[in-house]
BADOSE-326797 format. One line per field, with one value per residue (C-alpha): residue number from 1; residue in three letters; x, y, z. Coordinates in nm, 4 decimals, decimal comma. Example, Ala and Ser with C-alpha at 12.3 -4.5 7.8 and 13.67 -1.06 7.14 Angstrom:
// residues 2
fivex: (1/2)
sefi: (ALA/SER)
px: (1,2300/1,3670)
py: (-0,4500/-0,1060)
pz: (0,7800/0,7140)
This chain:
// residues 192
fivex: (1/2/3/4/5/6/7/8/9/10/11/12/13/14/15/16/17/18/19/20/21/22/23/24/25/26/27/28/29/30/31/32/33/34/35/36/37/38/39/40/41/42/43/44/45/46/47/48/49/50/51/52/53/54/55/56/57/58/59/60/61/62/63/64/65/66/67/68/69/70/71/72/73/74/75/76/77/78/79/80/81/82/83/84/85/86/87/88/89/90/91/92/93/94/95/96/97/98/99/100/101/102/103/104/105/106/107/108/109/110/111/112/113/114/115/116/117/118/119/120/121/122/123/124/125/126/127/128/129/130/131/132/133/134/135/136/137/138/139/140/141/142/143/144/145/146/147/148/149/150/151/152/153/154/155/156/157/158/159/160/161/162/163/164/165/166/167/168/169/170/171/172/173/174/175/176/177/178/179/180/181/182/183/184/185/186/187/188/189/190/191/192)
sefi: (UNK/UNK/UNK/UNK/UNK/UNK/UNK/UNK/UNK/UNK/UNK/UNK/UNK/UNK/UNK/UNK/UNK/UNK/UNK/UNK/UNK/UNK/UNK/UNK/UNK/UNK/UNK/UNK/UNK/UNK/UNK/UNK/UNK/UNK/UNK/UNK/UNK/UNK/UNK/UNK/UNK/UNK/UNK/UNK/UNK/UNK/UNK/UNK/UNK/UNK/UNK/UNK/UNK/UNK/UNK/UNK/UNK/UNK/UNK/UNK/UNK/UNK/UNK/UNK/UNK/UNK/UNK/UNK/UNK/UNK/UNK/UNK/UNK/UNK/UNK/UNK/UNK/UNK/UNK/UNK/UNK/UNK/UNK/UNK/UNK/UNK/UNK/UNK/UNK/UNK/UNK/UNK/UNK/UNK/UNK/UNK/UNK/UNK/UNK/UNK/UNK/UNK/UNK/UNK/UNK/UNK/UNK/UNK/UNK/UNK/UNK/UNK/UNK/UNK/UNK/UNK/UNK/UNK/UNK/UNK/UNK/UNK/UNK/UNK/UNK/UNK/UNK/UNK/UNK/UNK/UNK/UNK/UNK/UNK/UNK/UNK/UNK/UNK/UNK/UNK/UNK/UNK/UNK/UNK/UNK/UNK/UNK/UNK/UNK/UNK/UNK/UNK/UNK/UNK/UNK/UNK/UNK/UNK/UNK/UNK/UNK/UNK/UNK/UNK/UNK/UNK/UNK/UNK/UNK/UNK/UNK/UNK/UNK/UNK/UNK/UNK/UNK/UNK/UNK/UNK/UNK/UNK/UNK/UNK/UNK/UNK/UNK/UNK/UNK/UNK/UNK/UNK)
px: (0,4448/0,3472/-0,0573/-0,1499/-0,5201/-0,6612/-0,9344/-1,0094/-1,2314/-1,3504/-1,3300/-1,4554/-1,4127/-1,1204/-1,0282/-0,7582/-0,6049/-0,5269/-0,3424/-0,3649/-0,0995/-0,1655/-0,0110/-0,1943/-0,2049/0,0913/0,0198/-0,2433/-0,1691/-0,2154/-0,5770/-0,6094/-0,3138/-0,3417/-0,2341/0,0871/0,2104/0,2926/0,5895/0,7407/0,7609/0,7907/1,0287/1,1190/1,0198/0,6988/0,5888/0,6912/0,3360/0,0019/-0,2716/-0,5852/-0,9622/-1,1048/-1,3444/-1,3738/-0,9938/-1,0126/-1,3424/-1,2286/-0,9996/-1,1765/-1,4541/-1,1957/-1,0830/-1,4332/-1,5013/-1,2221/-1,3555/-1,7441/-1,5760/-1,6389/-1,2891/-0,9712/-0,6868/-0,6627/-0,6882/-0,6068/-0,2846/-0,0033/0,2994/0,6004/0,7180/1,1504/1,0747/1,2686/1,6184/1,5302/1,5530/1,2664/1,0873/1,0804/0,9811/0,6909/0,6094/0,6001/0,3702/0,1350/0,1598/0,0377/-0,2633/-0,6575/-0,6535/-0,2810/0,0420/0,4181/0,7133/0,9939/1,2124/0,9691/0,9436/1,3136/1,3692/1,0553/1,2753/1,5939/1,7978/1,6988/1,9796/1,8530/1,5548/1,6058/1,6897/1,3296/1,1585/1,2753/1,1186/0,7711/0,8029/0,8650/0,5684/0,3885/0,0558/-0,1159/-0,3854/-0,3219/0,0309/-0,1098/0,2268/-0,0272/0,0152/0,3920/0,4751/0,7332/0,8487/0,7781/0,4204/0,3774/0,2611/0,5324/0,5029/0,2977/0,3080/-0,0460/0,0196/0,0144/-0,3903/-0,4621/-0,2234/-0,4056/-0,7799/-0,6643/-0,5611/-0,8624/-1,0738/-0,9623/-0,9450/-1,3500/-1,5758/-1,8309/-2,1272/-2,3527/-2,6484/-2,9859/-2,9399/-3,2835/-3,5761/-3,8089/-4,1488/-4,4724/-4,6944/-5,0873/-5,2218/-5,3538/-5,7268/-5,6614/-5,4983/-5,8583/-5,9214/-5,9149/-5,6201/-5,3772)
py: (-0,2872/-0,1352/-0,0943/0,2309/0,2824/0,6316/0,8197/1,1748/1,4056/1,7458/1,9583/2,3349/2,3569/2,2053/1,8352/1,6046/1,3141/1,0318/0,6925/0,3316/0,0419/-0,2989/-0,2360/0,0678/0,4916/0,5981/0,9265/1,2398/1,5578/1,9186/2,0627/2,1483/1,9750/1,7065/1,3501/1,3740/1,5696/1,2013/1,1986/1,4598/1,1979/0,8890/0,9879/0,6767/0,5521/0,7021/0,3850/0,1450/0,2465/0,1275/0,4057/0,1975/0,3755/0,0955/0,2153/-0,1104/-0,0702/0,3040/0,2564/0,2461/0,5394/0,7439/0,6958/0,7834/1,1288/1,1817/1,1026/1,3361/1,6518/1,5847/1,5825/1,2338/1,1327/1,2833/0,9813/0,7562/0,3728/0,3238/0,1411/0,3480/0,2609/0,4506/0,2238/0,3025/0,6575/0,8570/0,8386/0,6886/1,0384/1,1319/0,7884/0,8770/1,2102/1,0965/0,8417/1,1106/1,3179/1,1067/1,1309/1,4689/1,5067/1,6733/2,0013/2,0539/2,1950/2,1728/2,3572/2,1456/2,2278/2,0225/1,7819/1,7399/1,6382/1,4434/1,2201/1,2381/1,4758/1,8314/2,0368/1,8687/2,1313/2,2039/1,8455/1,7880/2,0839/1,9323/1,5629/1,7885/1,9251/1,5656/1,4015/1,2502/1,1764/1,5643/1,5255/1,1698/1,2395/1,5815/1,7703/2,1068/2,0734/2,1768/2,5431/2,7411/2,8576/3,2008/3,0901/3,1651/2,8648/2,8253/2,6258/2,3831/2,1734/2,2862/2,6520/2,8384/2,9218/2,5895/2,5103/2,8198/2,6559/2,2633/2,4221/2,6271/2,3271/2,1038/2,4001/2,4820/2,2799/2,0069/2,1760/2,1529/1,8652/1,8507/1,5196/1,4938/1,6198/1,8021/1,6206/1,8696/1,8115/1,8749/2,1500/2,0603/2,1170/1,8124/1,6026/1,3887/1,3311/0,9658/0,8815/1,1130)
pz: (-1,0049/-0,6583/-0,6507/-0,4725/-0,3757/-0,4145/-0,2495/-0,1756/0,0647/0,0251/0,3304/0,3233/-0,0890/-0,0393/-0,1747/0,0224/-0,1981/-0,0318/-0,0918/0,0323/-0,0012/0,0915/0,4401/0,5184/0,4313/0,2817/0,1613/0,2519/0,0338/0,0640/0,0315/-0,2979/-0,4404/-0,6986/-0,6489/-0,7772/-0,5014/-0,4048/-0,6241/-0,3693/-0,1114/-0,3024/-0,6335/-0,7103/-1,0646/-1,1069/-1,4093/-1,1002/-0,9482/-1,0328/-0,9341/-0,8718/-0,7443/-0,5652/-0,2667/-0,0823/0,0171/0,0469/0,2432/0,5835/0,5376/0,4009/0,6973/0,9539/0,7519/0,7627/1,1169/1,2229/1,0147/1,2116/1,5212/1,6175/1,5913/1,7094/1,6945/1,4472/1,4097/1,0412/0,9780/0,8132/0,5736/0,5545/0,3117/0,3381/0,3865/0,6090/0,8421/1,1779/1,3299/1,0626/1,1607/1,5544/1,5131/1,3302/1,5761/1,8204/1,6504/1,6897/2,0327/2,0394/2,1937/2,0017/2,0161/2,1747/2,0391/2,1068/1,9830/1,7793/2,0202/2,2271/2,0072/1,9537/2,3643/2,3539/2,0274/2,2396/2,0344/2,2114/1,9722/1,6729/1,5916/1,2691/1,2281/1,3662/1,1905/0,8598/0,9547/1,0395/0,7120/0,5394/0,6766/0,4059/0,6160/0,7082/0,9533/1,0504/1,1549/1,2800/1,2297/1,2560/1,5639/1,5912/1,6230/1,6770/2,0646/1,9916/1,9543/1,5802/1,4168/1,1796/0,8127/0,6691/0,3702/0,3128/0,3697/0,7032/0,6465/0,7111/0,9359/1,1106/1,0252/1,1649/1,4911/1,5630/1,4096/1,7022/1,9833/1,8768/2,0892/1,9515/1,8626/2,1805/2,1354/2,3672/2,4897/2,5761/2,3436/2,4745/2,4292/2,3879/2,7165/2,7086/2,8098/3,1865/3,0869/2,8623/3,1034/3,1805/2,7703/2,7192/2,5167/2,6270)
């Protein structure tokens, strides 16, 4: 039996389930989709899995997901595992999304030259739309040449939300707090 780790976040009143093997993610649903969207992407025998909650694998994981939606991340670390999933076209265009930068976009036909295959777009556009890792394999950020921003496995409104999440700035921080001075007619007080 396979032992899968689960975890989720909650992001805007929305909840993200994710999944850990013992070689790394393998799994990040839709918002607001249960766990079993899993099966979509992995439909082998479903009674060949063993669904564990265990935080001290998830742990790490789950701090990076959260590091990313407070804006102090914006690539990932965390290994991943595909597992057997995917044709090597699927596996390289995957490989490439990663490559896309915070905050950025490309088109699929973009992304199909960047894999070598530049007639392949729909070929491409159906890997996007098979990537079982949303967010980490930030597949938001492919659109369509036109400029609209195409599907999503989570639905175009938060395909729409991820990409203006990583185009709005950090918050701005005072780097420096400023300190209350004395008044100058208390400047010769002793312990000042």
């Amino acid at each position: 039996m396979k032992k899968i780790y689960w975890e989720s976040i909650e992001v805007d009143d929305q909840k993200f389930f994710f999944t850990v093997t013992d070689k790394g993610l393998n799994f990040v649903s839709s918002p607001g989709r249960f766990l079993s969207e899993i099966f979509d992407f992995y439909p082998e025998n479903r009674y060949r899995y063993q669904f564990i909650y265990n935080d001290t694998v998830t742990e790490p994981y789950l701090d990076e997901l959260t590091d990313y939606f407070d804006k102090k991340r914006q690539d990932f670390d965390l290994p991943l595992d595909f597992g057997n999933l995917g044709t090597p076209l699927q596996q390289r265009v995957w490989t490439e999304i990663q490559k896309i930068p915070y905050g950025q976009t490309i088109t699929y036909k973009q992304l199909a030259e960047n894999v070598g295959n530049k007639k392949a777009v729909r070929a491409v556009a159906t890997a996007v739309a098979q990537n079982p890792l949303l967010i980490v394999v930030p597949c938001h950020r492919v659109i369509k040449t036109g400029g609209d921003i195409g599907d999503y496995r989570g639905g175009k409104e938060a395909k729409k939300a991820l990409l203006q999440f990583e185009k709005e700035a950090e918050p701005k921080r005072n780097l420096i707090k400023r300190l209350p001075l004395p008044k100058i007619s208390q400047l010769g007080k002793p312990g000042l």
